[in-house]
C-alpha atoms as one frame of an Amber mdcrd trajectory, in Angstrom:
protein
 -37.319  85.315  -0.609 -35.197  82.159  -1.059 -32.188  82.052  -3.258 -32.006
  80.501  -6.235 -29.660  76.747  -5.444 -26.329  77.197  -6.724 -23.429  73.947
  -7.477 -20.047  74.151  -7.672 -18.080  72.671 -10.990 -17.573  69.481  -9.247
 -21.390  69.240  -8.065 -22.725  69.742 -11.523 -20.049  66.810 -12.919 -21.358
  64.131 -10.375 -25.327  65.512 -11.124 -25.180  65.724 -14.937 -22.402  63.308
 -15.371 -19.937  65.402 -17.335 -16.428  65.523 -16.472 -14.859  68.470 -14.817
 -12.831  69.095 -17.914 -15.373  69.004 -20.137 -17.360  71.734 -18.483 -14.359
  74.291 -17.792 -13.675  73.213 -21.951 -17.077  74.497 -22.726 -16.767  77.689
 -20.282 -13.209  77.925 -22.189 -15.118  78.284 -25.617 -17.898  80.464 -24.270
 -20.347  77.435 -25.080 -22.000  77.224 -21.486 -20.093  80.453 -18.985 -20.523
  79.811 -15.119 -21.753  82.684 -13.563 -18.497  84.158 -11.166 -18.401  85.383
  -7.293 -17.376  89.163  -8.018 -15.465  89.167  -4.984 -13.061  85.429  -5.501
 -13.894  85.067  -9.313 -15.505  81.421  -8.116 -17.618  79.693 -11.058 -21.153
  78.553 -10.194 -24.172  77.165 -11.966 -27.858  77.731 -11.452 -30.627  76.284
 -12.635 -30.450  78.119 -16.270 -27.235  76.724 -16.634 -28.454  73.186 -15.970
 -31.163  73.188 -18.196 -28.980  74.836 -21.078 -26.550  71.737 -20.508 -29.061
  69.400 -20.973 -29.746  71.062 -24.206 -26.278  70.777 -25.138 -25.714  67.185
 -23.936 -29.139  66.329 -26.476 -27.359  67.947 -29.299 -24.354  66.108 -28.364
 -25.949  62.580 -28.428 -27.524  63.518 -31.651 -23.832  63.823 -32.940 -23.851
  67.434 -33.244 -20.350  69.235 -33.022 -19.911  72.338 -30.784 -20.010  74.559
 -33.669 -23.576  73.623 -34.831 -24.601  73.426 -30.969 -23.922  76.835 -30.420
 -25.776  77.755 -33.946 -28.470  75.740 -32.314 -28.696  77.518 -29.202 -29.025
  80.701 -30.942 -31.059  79.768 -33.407 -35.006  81.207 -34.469 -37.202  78.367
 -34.128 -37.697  77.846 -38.076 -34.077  77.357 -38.238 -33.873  75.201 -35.725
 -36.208  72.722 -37.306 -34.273  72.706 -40.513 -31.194  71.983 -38.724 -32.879
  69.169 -36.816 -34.485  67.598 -39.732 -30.967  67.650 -41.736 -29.374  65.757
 -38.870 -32.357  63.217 -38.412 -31.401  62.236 -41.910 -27.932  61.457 -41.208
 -28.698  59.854 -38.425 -31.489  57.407 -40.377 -28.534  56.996 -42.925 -26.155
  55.943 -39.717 -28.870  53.764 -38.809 -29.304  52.323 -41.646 -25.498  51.552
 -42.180 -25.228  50.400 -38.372 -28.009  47.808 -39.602 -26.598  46.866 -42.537
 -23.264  46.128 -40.262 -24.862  44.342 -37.574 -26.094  41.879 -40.919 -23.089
  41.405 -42.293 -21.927  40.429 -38.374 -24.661  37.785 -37.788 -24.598  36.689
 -41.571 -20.703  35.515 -40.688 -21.664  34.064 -37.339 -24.020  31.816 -39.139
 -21.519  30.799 -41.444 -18.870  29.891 -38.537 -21.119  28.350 -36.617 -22.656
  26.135 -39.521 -19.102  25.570 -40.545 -18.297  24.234 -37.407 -21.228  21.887
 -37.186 -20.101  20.764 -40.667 -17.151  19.732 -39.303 -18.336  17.918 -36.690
 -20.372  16.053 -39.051 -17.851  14.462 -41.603 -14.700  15.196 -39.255 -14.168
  11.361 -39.457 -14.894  11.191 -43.237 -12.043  11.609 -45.929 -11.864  15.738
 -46.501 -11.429  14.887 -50.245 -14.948  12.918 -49.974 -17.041  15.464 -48.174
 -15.221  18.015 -51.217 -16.595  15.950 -53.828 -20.046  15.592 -52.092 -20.267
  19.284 -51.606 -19.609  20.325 -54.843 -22.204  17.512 -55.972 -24.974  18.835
 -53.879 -24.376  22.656 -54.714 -24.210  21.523 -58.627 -27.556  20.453 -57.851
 -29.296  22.697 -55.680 -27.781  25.989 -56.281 -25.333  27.803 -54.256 -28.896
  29.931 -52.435 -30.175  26.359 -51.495 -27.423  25.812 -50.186 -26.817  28.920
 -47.995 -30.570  28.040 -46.410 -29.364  24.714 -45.353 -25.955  25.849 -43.835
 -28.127  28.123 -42.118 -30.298  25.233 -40.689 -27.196  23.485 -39.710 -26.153
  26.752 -37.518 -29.490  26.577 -35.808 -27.442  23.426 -33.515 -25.674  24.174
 -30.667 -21.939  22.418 -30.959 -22.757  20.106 -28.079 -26.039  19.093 -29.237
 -24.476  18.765 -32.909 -21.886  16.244 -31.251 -24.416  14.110 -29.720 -26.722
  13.978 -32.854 -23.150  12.930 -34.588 -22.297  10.301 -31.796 -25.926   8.794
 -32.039 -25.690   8.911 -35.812 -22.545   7.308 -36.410 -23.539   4.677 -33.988
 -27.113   4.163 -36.065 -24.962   3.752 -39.357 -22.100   1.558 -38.583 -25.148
  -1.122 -37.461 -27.276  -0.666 -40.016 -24.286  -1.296 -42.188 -23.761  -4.622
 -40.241 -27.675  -5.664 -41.481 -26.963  -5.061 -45.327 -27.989  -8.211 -47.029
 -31.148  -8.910 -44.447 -34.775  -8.318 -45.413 -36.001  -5.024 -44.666 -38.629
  -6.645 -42.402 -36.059  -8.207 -40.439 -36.549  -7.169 -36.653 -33.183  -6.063
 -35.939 -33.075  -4.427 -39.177 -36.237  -2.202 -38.290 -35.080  -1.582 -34.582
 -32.489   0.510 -36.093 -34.546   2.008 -38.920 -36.430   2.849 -35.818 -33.649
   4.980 -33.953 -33.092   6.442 -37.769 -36.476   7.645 -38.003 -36.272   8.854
 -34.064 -32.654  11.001 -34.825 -34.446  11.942 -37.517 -37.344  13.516 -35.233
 -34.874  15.218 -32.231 -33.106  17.312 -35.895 -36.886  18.450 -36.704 -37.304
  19.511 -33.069 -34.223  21.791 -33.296 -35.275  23.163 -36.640 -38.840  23.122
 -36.407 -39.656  23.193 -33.038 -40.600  21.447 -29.882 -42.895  18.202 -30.651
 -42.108  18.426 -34.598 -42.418  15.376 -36.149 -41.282  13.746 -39.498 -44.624
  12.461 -41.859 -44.731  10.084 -43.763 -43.542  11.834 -46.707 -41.174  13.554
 -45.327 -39.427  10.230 -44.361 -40.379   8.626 -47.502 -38.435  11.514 -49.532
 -35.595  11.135 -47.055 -35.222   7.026 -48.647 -35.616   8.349 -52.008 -32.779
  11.142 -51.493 -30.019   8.319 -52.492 -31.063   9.067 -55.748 -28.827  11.561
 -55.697 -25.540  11.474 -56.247 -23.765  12.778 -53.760 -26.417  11.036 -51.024
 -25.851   7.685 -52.428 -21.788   8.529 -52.284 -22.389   9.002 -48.615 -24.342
   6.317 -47.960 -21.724   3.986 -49.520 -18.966   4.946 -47.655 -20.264   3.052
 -44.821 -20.523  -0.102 -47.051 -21.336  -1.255 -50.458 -24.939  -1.489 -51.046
 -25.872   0.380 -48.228 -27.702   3.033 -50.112 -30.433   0.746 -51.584 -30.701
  -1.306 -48.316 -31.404   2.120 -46.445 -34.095   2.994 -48.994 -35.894  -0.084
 -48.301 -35.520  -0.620 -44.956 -37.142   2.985 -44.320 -39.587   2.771 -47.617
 -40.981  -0.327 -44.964 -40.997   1.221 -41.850 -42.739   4.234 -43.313 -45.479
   2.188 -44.414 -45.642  -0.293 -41.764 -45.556   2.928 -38.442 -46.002   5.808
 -40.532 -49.767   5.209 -42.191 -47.843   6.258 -45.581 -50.127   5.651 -48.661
């Protein structure tokens, strides 16, 4: 009849993947005993002892201590269940807080990263400006409308939120050059063109692929210098730019846009 396969303490360590101290620690507190060689007093494990481990390792990822494990071990089945189900609860409460953490985490990501791309966006403006337009827009909105925009603005990637910058800085300083032309003036709808266009690539980032800005949408986007802090913006790039904006996209809207 063929013997039962015996390991050594170091061949159960690389199999299981418990250190060598940590199994003579739970031989030292009787958890899991080695059989011994009566003849050298050599430890060994079979395959009871392997299995038992296991056990013990489960109990041990479940964040049992040693204590309850050996309680467990020993335990009638009915008892076993109760002490299971108590620990499943902590566990779902651990959960729960681990959750709650990982939130908070990604919640202050968002904010860094939309601060950042705020930054990028009115680096080159006076900070007292951008203040005083801030505080405009969250009188208005509401500081929750504002927390879903910031967290539009982190949906950019800091390179992509440079070259939107870049290409809208460029758009601005010539359509300032225009105020005081007609709105249908060519050159002055070439750029309201490359507006409308930036305008699209932003709706692709936040929207998705292919997203494009309607009529209305582009049509509320002139209106917006009704607001305060809008119109502020808009004039810092020149004095009547707000209302030469407004009409130069009110007209391309309705000229490209089929607007009714």
């Amino acid at each position: 009849m063929q013997k039962s396969k015996v390991y050594s303490v170091s061949q159960v360590s690389k199999l299981v993947g418990v250190s060598v101290r940590t199994l003579h620690h739970y031989d030292h507190i009787k958890l899991l005993r080695p059989a011994r060689k009566m003849d050298n007093g050599y430890r060994y494990y079979n395959q009871s002892h392997l299995i038992l481990l296991q056990q013990i390792l489960i109990y041990r990822a479940l964040d049992f201590t040693l204590e309850e494990i050996r309680s467990l071990l020993n335990a009638e089945s009915s008892d076993l269940f109760s002490q299971l189900e108590k620990q499943k609860q902590v566990l779902n409460e651990r959960q729960q807080s681990i959750a709650n953490m990982i939130n908070s985490v990604e919640v202050t990501m968002t904010n860094l990263k939309a601060k950042k791309n705020h930054e990028i966006l009115f680096g080159d403006i006076p900070k007292e400006k951008v203040e005083r337009w801030g505080t405009l827009e969250k009188e208005r909105l509401g500081s929750e409308n504002i927390e879903k925009k910031m967290a539009v603005l982190a949906q950019f990637d800091h390179e992509i939120m440079h070259k939107l910058k870049e290409e809208s800085t460029e758009i601005s300083d010539d359509f300032a050059k225009t105020i005081g032309q007609t709105f249908d003036n060519p050159i002055v709808q070439e750029i309201t063109a490359k507006h409308y266009q930036l305008m699209n690539k932003i709706s692709c980032v936040v929207h998705g692929e292919n997203s494009q800005v309607s009529s209305e949408q582009y049509v509320a986007m002139a209106n917006s210098v009704d607001n305060k802090e809008m119109e502020e913006l808009c004039e810092f790039y020149g004095q009547g730019y707000a209302e030469h904006a407004r009409g130069a996209m009110l007209y391309y809207a309705k000229k490209n846009l089929n607007a009714k």
